[in-house]
C-alpha positions in Angstrom: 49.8 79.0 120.5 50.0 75.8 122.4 53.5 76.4 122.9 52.9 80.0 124.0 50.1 79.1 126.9 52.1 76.0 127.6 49.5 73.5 126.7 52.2 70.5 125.5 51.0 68.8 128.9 47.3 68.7 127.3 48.0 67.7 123.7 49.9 64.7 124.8 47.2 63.4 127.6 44.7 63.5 124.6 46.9 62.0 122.4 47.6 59.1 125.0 43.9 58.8 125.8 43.4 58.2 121.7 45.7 56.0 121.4 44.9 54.0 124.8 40.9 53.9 123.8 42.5 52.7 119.8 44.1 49.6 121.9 41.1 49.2 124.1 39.0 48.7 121.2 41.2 46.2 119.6 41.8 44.3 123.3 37.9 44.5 123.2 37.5 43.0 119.9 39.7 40.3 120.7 38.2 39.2 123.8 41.3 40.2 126.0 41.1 40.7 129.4 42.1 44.1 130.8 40.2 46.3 128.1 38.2 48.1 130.8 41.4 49.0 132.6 42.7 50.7 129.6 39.3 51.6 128.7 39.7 53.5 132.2 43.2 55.5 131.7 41.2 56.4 128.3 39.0 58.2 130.1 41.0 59.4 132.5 43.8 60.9 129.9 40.9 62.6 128.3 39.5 64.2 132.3 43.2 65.1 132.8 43.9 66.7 129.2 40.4 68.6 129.2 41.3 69.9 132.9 44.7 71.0 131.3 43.3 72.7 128.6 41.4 74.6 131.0 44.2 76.1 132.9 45.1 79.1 131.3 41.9 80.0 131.2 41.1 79.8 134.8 44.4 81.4 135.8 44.3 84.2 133.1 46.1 87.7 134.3 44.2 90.7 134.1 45.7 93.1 132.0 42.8 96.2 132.6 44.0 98.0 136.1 39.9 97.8 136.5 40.0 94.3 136.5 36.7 94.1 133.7 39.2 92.8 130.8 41.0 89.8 131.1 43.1 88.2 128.6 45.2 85.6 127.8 48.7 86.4 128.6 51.7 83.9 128.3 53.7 83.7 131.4 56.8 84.2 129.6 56.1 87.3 128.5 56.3 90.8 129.4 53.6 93.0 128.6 54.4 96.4 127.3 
């Protein structure tokens, strides 16, 4: 499915924000300076890969010629 909507982008921007707020906490606990900047791109990788996962949802095609039933439909694919 993730490959199917294209949501690669989104897995890996919440996968950098974990492991980014992982070395924040340990810069934190060690009294290094610059743990609120990568405190920061944390936060922002999680903004970003939320906003992502969004996407196909906002841009969804509308399969019903009415327009009342939308679905998710790959790009890739044809619909038959």
């Amino acid at each position: 499915m993730i490959k199917v909507l294209k949501l690669q982008k989104a897995v890996i921007a919440i996968v950098i924000g974990i492991v980014a707020l992982i070395v924040a906490k340990i810069m934190s606990s060690r009294h290094i300076s610059g743990s609120t900047f990568v405190l920061t791109l944390a936060g922002i990788c999680f903004i970003v890969g939320a906003l992502l996962f969004l996407y196909p949802i906002l841009f969804a095609k509308k399969v019903d010629p009415d327009g009342k039933k939308v679905e998710l439909e790959p790009v890739g694919k044809e619909s038959e």
